[in-house]
N, C-alpha and C positions, 0 to 999 in steps of 0.2 A: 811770584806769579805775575806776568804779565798780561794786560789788558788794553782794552780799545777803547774810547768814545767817539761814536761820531755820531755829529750834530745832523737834524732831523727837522722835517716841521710839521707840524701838529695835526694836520689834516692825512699825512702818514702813520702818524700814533694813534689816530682817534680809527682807523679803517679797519686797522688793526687791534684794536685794543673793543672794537665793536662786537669780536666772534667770541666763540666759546671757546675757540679750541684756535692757536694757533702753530703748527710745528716748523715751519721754514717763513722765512720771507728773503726778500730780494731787497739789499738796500745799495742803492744806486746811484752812480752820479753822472750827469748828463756830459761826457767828455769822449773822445774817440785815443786819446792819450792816457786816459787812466789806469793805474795802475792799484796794487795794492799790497804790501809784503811787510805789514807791521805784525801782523799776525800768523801762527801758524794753527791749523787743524786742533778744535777742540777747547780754544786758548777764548776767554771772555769777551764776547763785543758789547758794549753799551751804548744804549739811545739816547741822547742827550735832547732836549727840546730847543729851539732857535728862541733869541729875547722873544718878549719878555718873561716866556715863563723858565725859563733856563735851570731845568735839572733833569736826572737821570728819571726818562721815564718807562725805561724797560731792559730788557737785554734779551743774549742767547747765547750762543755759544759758536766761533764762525768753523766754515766748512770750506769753502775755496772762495778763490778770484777766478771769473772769467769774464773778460771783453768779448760784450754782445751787443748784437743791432737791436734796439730797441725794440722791432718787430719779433724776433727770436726771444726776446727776454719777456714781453708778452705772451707768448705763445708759451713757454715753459710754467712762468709763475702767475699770470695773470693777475688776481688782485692780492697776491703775494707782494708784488713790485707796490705795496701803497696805493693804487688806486683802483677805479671802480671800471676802467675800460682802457682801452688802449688809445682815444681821442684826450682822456685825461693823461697819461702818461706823456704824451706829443705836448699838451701845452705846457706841463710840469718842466718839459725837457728844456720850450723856447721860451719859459720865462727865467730856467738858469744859465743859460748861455750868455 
């Protein structure tokens, strides 16, 4: 079986990991090049946490790749995408560039 990890940071897991009920999220990386094809439909994804607490802190199961403008990716997932509005997602985005 093939699987994924990919690496997260904490205030992502904790947003997330705050609800009762989570069925989807958006996890994202701030690039206009990104791509994604390790995975197909149905196949293991896992959360990894950034140092220093560096282990698997969740997972799901993934569903597709689509490149979107962050505003669109707002609007569909909202705090699916890890945060609490779309002024956090904006800083998220220009503190990873």
């Amino acid at each position: 079986m093939k699987f994924f990890v990919g690496v997260t940071d904490y205030e992502w897991y904790r947003l997330h990991a705050s609800k009762p009920l989570v069925d989807e999220v958006n996890f994202w990386r701030p690039s206009p090049d990104a791509t994604f094809k390790a995975l197909h439909t149905g196949e293991p994804f896992l959360f990894k946490l950034h140092a220093p607490r560096n282990f698997i802190a969740g997972g799901g199961f993934f569903t597709k790749f689509l490149q979107l403008p962050i505003s669109i990716a707002w609007e569909t997932f909202r705090e699916a995408n890890g945060a609490r509005s779309l002024v956090a997602c904006n800083i998220d985005l220009a503190s990873n560039v």
